[in-house]
Structures are given as C-alpha cells and as structure tokens.
C-alpha positions as CSV (number, residue, x, y, z in Angstrom):
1,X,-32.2,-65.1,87.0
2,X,-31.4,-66.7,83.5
3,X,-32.4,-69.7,82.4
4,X,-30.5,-72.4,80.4
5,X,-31.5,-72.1,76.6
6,X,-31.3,-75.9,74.8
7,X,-31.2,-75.9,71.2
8,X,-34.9,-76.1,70.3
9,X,-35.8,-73.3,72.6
10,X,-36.5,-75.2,75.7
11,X,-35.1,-73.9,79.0
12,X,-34.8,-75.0,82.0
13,X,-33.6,-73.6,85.6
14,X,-32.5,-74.8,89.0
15,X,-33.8,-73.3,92.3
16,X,-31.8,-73.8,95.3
17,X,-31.7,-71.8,99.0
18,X,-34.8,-69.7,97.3
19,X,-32.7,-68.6,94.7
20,X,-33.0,-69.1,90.7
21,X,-29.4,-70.1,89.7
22,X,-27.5,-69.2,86.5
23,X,-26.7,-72.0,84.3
24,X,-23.7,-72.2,82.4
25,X,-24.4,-74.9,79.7
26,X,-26.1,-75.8,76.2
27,X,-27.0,-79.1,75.5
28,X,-27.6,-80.0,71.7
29,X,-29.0,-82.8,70.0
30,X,-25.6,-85.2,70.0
31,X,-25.9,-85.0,74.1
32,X,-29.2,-87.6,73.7
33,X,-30.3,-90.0,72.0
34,X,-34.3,-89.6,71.9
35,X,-35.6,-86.6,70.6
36,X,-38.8,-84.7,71.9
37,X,-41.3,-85.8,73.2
38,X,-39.2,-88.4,74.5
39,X,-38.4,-87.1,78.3
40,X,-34.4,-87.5,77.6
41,X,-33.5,-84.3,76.8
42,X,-34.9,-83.0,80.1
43,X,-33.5,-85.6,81.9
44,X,-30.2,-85.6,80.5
45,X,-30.6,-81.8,81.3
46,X,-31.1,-82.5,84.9
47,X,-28.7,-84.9,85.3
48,X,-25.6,-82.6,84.0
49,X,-27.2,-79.9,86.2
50,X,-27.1,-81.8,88.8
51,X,-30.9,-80.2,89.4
52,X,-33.9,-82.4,90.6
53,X,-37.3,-82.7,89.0
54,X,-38.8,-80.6,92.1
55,X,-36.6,-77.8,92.0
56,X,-36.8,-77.3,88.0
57,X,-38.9,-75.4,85.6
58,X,-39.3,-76.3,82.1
59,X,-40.6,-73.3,79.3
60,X,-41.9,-74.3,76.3
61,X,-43.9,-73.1,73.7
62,X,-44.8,-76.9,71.8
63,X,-46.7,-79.8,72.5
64,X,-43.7,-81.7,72.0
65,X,-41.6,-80.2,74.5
66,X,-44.9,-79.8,77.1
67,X,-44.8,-83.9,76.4
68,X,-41.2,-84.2,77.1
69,X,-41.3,-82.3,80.6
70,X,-44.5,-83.9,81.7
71,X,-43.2,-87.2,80.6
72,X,-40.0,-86.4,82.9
73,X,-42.1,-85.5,85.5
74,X,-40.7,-81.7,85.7
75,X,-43.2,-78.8,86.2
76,X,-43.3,-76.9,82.9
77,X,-44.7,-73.0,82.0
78,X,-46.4,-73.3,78.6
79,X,-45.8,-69.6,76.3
80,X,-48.6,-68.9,73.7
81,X,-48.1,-67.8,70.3
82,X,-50.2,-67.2,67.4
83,X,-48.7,-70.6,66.3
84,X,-50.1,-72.7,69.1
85,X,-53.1,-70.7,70.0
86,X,-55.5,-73.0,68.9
87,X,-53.3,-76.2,71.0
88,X,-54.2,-78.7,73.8
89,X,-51.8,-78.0,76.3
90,X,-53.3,-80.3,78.8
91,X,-50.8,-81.2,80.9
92,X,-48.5,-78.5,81.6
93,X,-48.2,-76.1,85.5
94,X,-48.7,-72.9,83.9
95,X,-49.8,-70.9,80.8
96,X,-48.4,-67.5,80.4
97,X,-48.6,-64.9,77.3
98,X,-45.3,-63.3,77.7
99,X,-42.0,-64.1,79.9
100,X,-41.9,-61.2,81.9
101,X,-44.8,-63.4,83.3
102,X,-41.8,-66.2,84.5
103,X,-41.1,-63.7,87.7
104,X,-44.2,-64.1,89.3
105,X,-44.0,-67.5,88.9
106,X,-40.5,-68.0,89.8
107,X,-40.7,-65.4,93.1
108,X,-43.4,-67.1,94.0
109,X,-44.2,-70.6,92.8
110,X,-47.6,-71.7,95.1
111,X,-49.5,-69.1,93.7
C-alpha cells in the first residue's frame, strides 16, 4: 500500500476490489488553479486518478487541507503534531497519532 504524496504533504489513495492501489503520480501547484482549502486540488487529484470520492482517503495534518477534502466531499484521516495539537479538526473521518495507524483504518474501514 502507498499512497500518492502531493506537494504540500497531502496524500491520497484509491481502493478498488478490496485492495489499496499504488499510485504513480505527483501533482503540484501548476496542475490547479485554487489553492487549499479550496477542494480543487483533491478533485483534480481524483479526476487524473480516475478514483471516486467513496473509494478515496485523504491524510492531512492542517486545517487547510481537512477543509479541502471535506469541502470535496472525500473521507479524510487527520495526523496530530505538536503543531496542530491545540486545532479544531471538526470535520474530518479519523484522528490518528502516527501512520502506522493508516492500516487499521485502511484493512478495515467501518470500524
């Protein structure tokens, strides 16, 4: 499983046939015109994908980025730092600590 790494740090992956898929692309700023927390950068992801909203999973660690997925309407896994400890992060399908914390989401999504 590996996720697609957008400049800014935001990732997203595609799930198809119960599988995770590799993705083999970086978008950067020139690909869109509105920046976070606009929801084209995750749209314009999805669309080049070829990946719909329900099959996606946005990580972020920013209330820009959380903004941006909710706005698109894509589930999206908020990671905590010491930066955004103190945040609102209202809004966003699950909070994790660390990324090894991804699997359990990804293996097994309802809970």
């Amino acid at each position: 499983m590996t996720a697609c790494w957008w400049i800014l740090n935001s990732g997203i992956t595609k799930r198809e046939n119960g599988r995770w898929l590799i993705l083999d692309f970086i978008l950067v700023r020139e690909d869109y015109g509105r920046t976070k927390p606009h929801p084209e950068p995750y749209l314009t992801g999805l669309k080049r994908f070829g990946a719909s909203k329900e099959e996606t999973l946005v990580v972020e660690d920013s209330n820009r980025g959380l903004s941006s997925a909710v706005a698109a309407g894509i589930d999206c896994a908020i990671v905590h730092n010491d930066f955004t400890k103190t945040h609102d992060f209202t809004g966003a399908s699950y909070r994790i600590n660390h990324l090894i914390e991804l699997k359990d989401i990804i293996l097994n999504p309802n809970g």
